[in-house]
Structure formats: C-alpha cells, structure tokens
N, C-alpha and C positions, 0 to 999 in steps of 0.2 A: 665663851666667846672665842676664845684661841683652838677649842675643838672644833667648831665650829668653820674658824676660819682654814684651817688647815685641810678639813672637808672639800671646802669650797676649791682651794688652790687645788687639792690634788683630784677632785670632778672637773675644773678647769684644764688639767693637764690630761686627763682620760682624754677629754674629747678631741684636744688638739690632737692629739696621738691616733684617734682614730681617725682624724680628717686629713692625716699624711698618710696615713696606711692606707685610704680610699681616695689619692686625690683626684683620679682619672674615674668617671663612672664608668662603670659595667657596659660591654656591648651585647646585647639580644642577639640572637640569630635562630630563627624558628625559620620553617620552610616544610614542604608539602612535593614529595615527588610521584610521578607519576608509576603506575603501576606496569605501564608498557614498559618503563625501561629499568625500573629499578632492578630488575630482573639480569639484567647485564652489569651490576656489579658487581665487582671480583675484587676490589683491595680494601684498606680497612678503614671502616666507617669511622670518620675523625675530621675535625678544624683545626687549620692549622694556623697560628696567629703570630706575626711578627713585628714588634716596634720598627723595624728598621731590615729588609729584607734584601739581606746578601745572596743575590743568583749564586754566584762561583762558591758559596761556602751557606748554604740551604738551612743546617741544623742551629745555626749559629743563634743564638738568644732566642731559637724557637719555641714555643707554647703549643700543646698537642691536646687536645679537647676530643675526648671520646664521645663519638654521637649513638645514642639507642633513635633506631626511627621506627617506630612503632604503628600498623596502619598508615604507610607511608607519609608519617612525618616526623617533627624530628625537633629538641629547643632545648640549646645553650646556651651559657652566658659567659662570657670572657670578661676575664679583669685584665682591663690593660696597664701599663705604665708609663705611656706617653698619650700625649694627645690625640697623633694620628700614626697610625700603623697600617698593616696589612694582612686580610685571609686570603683566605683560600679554604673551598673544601676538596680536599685531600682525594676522598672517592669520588667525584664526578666533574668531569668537565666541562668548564665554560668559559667562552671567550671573553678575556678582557684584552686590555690596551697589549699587553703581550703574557704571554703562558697563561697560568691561572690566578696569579693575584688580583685582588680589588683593594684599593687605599677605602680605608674605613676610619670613621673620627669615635673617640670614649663617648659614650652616652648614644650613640648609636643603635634605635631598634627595630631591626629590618626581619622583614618574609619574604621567603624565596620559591616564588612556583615554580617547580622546574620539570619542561617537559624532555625535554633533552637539549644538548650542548649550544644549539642555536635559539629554543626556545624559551627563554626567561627571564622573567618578570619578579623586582620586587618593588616593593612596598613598603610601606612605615616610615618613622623617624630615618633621614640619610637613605634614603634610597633612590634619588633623584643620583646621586653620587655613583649609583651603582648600575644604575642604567643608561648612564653615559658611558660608561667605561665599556659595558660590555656591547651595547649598540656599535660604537666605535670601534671595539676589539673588534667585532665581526666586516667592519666595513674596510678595515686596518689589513684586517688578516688575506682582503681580497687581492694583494698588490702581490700576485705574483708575476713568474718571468714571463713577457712574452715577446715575437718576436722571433726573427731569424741569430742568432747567436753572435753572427759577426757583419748585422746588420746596423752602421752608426745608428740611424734612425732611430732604433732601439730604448736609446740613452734619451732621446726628444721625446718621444713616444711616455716614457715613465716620468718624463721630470712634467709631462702634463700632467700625470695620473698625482704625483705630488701634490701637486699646486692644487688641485680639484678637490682632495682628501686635507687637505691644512684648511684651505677655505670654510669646508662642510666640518671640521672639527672644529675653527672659530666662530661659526654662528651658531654651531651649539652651545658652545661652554657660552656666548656673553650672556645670555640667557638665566645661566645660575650667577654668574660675578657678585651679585648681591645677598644670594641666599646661600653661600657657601662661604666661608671664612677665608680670609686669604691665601693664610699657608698652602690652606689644604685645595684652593683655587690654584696656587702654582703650581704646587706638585704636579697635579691631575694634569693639568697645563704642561707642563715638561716633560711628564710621563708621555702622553699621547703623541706631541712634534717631534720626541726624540723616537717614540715604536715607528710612524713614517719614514722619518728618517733612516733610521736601518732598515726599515722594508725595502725604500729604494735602495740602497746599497746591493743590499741580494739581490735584488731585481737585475742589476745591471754589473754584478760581479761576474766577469768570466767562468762559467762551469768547468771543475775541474777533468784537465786532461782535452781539452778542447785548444786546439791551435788559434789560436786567432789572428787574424789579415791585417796587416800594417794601418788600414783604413779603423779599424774599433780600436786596437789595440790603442791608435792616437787618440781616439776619440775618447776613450776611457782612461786614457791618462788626463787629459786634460780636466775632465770632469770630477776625477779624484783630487787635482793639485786645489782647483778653483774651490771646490766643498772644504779641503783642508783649509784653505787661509778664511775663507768665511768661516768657518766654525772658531777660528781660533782666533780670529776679531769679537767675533759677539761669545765666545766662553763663558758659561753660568758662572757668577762670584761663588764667593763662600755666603750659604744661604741654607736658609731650612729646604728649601728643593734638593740642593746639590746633596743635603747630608743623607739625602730619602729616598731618592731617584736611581734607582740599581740600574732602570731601562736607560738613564742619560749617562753613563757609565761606561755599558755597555756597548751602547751606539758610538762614542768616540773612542773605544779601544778598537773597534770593527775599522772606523775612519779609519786610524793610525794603522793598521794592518795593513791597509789598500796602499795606504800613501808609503809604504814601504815596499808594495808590491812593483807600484811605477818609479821609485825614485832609487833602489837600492840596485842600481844594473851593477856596478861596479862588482858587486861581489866582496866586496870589502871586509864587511861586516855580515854575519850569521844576521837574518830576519830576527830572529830574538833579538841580538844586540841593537841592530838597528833602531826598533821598537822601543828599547828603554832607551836608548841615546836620545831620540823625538819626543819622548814624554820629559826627561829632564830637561829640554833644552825649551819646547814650545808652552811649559805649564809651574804654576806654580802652586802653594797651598793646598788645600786639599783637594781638589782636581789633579793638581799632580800625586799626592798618597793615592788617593782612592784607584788611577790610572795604572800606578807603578804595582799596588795592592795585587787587583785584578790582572795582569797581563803576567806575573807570579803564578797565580793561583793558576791560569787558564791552563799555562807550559809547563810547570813545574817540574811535572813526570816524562815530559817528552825532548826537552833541550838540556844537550850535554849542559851549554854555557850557562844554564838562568843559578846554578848554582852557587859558580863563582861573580856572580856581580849581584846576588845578595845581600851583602857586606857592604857595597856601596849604596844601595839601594835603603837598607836598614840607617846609612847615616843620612842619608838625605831627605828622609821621609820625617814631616815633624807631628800629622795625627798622633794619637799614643794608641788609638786602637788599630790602626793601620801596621804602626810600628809594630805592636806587640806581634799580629798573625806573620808579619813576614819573619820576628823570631823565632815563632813558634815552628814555621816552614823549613827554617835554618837548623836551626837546633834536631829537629825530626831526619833531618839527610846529612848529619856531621857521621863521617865515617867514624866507625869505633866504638858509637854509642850505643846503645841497648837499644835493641828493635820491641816496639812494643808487646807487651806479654798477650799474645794472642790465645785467644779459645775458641776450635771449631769444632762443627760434629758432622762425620762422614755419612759417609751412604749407611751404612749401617746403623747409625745414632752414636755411636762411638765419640768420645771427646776428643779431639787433638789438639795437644796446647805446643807451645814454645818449648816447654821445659822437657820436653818428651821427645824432643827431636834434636837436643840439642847431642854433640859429637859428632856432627854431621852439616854438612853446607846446606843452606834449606834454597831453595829456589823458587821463590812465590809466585806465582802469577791470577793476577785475578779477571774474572766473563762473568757475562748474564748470557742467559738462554735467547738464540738470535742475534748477538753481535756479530755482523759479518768479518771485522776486523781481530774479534778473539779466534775467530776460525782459521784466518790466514797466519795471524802468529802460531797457534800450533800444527800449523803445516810446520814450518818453519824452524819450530821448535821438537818436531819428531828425532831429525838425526842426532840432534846435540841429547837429546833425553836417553837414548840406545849410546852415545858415546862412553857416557857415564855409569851404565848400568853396572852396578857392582862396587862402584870406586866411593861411595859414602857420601852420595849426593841425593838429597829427597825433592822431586819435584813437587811442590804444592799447590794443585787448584781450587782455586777459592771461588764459585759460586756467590753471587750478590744478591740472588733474586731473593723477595722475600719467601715466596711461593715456594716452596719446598717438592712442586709437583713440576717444576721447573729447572730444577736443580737434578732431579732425576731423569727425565726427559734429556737435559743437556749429555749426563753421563750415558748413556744409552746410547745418546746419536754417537758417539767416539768423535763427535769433532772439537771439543773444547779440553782434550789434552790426550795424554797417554797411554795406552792401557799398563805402563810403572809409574803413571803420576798417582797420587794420593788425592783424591777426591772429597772435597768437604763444599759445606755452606755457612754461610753467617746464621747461624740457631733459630730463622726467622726475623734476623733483625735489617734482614735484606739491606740497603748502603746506607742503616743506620748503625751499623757496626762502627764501635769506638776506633777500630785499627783502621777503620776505612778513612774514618772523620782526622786520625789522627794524620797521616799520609793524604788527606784532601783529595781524594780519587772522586774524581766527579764523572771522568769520564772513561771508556773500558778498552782495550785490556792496558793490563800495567805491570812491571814487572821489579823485583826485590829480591837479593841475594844477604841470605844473612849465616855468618859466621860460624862455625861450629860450638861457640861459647855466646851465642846468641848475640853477638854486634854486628852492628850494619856493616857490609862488607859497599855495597851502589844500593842506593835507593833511586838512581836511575841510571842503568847500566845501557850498554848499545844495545838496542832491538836487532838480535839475530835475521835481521831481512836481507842480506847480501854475504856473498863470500867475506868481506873483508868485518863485517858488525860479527859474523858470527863467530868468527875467531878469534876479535875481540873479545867477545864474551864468552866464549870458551877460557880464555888466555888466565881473565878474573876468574872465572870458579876455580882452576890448576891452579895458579897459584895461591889460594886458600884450602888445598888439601890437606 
C-alpha cells in the first residue's frame, strides 16, 4: 500500500511537472510559397518568434526556428512561453500593422499562402488575427507624404487621411471583439491606432534640409503641441498592451522628438537632454522606463550627453528589466573597462581577435554594403587614417552584412574605409554578432577606440565630420599613445 502510494504521489508529480513545462501550447505555422518568387530569396530561411518584441534591441529573448521548405512548403512548431507573442518570417516579406511582425496567441494553427509581399492569405486556428493585421499593414503602409512641403494645407489634408484609416481600422476589429480574447483584442488594437499615428507624424514631419515658411512651420508646431497634450491626457496605463506594444512605444518617443523640435528654440538644452527632461517630467511608471529605455538605446552611439545622465536615468527607472539594459548600456561605455573580446575574420579568412591587436590604439568603426552615411564617414575619416600611419594605431572595419559576397564587394568598391584599414566581417553572423548586440548598434556607422591593453578608451567619441570633431578625435587617440 505505501509502495503503491508513493507511485501514485510521484506519477502525480510527473504530470504536474509536465503541465508547467508545456503550459502555453505549441504554435503551427505551415505555409506554401509561390514558385515565382521563392526564387528571389536570398537570406536565411528561419521564424523568428518573440514573447515580447523589443524594436531597438531585436535579439532580445529571441527564438530562431529553422525552416526546410521543401516543394515550396514549409512546417514548424514553436513553443512559446507566454500567451501572446510575436513572428515573423525572417526570409520574406509581408506587410503587417508596421515592419514584419504579426501578434500570434499559444495554440495557434495557421497556413500561410504566400504569393508575394502584398499577396497573402492565411488560414486555420488565429488566422482572422493575421489577416487583419496585414490587410491593415498594407492599407497603413499607404499614408505617405503628400503635398507641397510648406503647403499648411498639408497637415488638414493627412489628418483627414487619419481619421479615414482609424475609422476603416474600427469597423474592422468590432467584428472580431468577440472572437478574439481581450488582451490580445487590445494589443492588435493599440498596435494598429498607434502604426497610424506615427504614419501621420512622417507624413507631416518636415523633410530634412528643407527650409520651411513661417506659415507650416506655425502650422506644424501647433499640431505637434495639440497631439502632445492629447496623447498625454489619454496615455496607455500600465496594462498587458503597454508591456507588448513596441509600435505604442515607439510612436510616442517619435511624439516627444517633434515636441522637442517646436518647443526647444532656446537652445538651452542639447535635443537628447531635452528629450529625457519631457519623459521624466510628462510620464510615469512604465511608460516612462519603457520611454527613457528606448530614447537610450535609439542615441546611445550618437550623443556626447546620453552618457552622463544614465546614472540618473538608471535611478529613476523602476521596471527591473528596463533597469537592467540601461546597466547593461552603462556598464558597456565605462571608460577603462575591457572592450569586449572580439573575433573577426578578414578578407582572407584570417581570424582577428582583440588579443592580437592589443599594444596598439585599435580604432573600430563598423558599415554594411550601401550605407550612404558609412561612406561619408570614411571620406572623413581618410586624413586622420594617413595622420597615423606608422604611430601604432590599427584602424578596424567591421563589415555587418551577413553575406560575405557583400563584405567583399564593399572592400573592392574602397568606399567603406582605407586602403591601411584592416578589413574584416562578423564570420557570417551578420548584426548577430555578440559585440554588435553587446554595444546595441542597430544602426550604422559607429565608431570605438580601445586602448592598447584592450580598455575602452570612447565608446562614443566625436564623429570626425568638422574641423573642430576631428581634432577632437585626433586629440583622444594622441593622448593614448
């Protein structure tokens, strides 16, 4: 009886143990692409799945599912560990509410006919879910600029195209309200009014380099102040939306950008400062971490100041996972500290690591093949590279792309560094390279000067773009010789 019973308790405990280990089911994703266009894939066949989908930091608690599509199809199953999350397939593009995510709920079992990026249809378990989203992404996506430039009218013109696209997005979703569970009814819901909402914002953002006439420039201020205080009267609470919502995020760091564009004349304050003074002062809880989070992560590489008001920033923020990445951000650009232990491999196939350069100032700078802005930096960066030649200074380009056919093409064309820079790629792991994710480089070029015994000397030094940047940044290397 007592063996028996003990059987019992620990078959009892088995099961529970496996009903926590599966407590979210399995999402399906099978799908069927066309043979006209599969033909024009070129990156790697893979879903990519995330509980909680951080734009400014991609890799972040990411899941990567290798797809074989076989006869142009193709079926995975994802284990998720939350309710509701988000894919994306990785090689092919399709419009949803903004980029290529889709909100997807566990137990989810969808087919995806895909003829190409506008044509696609799925089907199955939650796929009403999915064909909203990208119906709407496409009708979303249509809100671009139009319009004379420093035409007010402009601004009237878009806010009708709003109101037209919010309407045709609310008589779609009431439709599901009942067949879709709430959370995942808000989200979609939030997700969608806030991609609008930043669409008009572009739409009626000044183009940059364009003068504008006393008559828009009023007109667009005023339209920024009025959206600013309405948004920050009706502000998402703390909510399963707000903690899921990257596009509702995004859209009111874009807000605070503009309202800093029209309101900072004084000069007072640097635009980054400005920026976090307006999140600390008009937000609280996690709208304000998630704001302060993001407008970190966006500058990080590019503003002298986001450095030193980190520290403040890291006390005022009370998420713990908010908290954590702006440590992580702090900690990664503390001068003096060990630069991370890098490994690349050059034109050649050659390794180059940290430890093999070190006696020497290293001077990193990282492109992909086509960035017009990595090409003006090494214009830029040509005299100061011949300043140094011979004085114990290695300049290093870092190549991102995954494509290795790209990486050599770049070195070829001689616009994306020196003919004495050191030419390398991430091994294939294109801007999944750990040093990328480590240093959050989302966007390109970037530049890093590390020490001769391998510590950070700037992890964001002055961009050599003027007399005065560039002899600053000459000033830093000399005095680390």
């Amino acid at each position: 009886m007592k063996k028996l019973l003990i059987t019992s308790v620990l078959g009892l405990f088995l099961c529970n143990f496996a009903w926590a280990k599966n407590e979210y089911k399995p999402i399906i994703i099978s799908g069927t692409i066309s043979t006209e266009f599969i033909n024009f894939v070129k990156l790697p066949e893979e879903i990519r799945y995330y509980n909680t989908y951080q734009s400014r930091q991609p890799w972040e608690g990411r899941q990567i599912y290798k797809v074989s599509v076989k006869n142009n199809n193709f079926k995975i199953k994802i284990y998720p560990s939350s309710a509701v999350g988000y894919f994306e397939l990785w090689w092919l593009q399709m419009f949803s509410l903004q980029s290529n995510q889709f909100v997807i709920e566990a137990g989810d079992s969808v087919h995806i006919d895909y003829k190409n990026p506008k044509d696609v249809i799925f089907t199955g378990k939650g796929s009403s879910k999915l064909n909203f989203q990208h119906t709407m992404g496409m009708e979303i996506h249509k809100f671009q600029k139009i319009g004379d430039v420093n035409d007010p009218s402009r601004i009237v013109t878009n806010q009708k195209r709003k109101v037209e696209k919010s309407n045709l997005v609310m008589s779609s979703l009431n439709q599901y309200k009942k067949e879709w569970k709430n959370d995942t009814f808000e989200l979609i819901k939030l997700n969608a009014f806030s991609a609008i909402n930043d669409y008009y914002l572009t739409a009626i953002e000044p183009l940059p380099g364009i003068e504008l006439d006393s008559a828009y420039r009023q007109a667009f201020t005023n339209e920024v102040r009025r959206l600013f205080v309405e948004q920050n009267g009706f502000a998402v609470p703390f909510s399963f939306s707000l903690r899921k919502s990257h596009i509702y995020h995004e859209y009111m760091l874009h807000l605070n950008e503009l309202y800093q564009m029209v309101s900072n004349q004084s000069g007072s304050q640097s635009p980054f400062e400005f920026i976090f003074s307006t999140i600390r002062q008009n937000y609280d809880g996690l709208l304000q971490d998630e704001l302060l989070k993001n407008h970190f992560l966006k500058h990080i590489n590019k503003n002298k100041y986001s450095t030193d008001l980190l520290v403040k920033a890291i006390e005022s923020v009370q998420n713990p996972d908010c908290k954590e990445r702006l440590k992580a951000i702090l900690s990664s650009r503390d001068v003096g500290t060990p630069v991370y232990d890098f490994s690349f491999e050059d034109i050649n196939g050659r390794s180059i690591s940290l430890n093999m350069l070190k006696g020497k100032v290293i001077v990193i700078d990282t492109w992909f093949y086509g960035c017009g802005n990595c090409i003006l930096l090494t214009k830029k960066m040509e005299p100061i590279v011949k300043y140094f030649e011979g004085k114990g200074v290695v300049f290093l380009s870092v190549n991102v792309d995954a494509d290795r056919k790209k990486f050599q093409a770049g070195v070829n064309s001689g616009k994306y560094g020196s003919e004495k820079s050191l030419y390398t790629y991430t091994n294939g792991m294109g801007q999944n390279h750990p040093m990328l994710k480590y240093y959050n480089y989302i966007s390109y070029p970037n530049l890093l000067i590390v020490a001769k015994d391998g510590k950070l000397i700037s992890g964001n030094p002055p961009r050599p773009v003027s007399e005065s940047t560039s002899k600053a940044f000459i000033d830093i290397i000399e005095q680390n010789l």
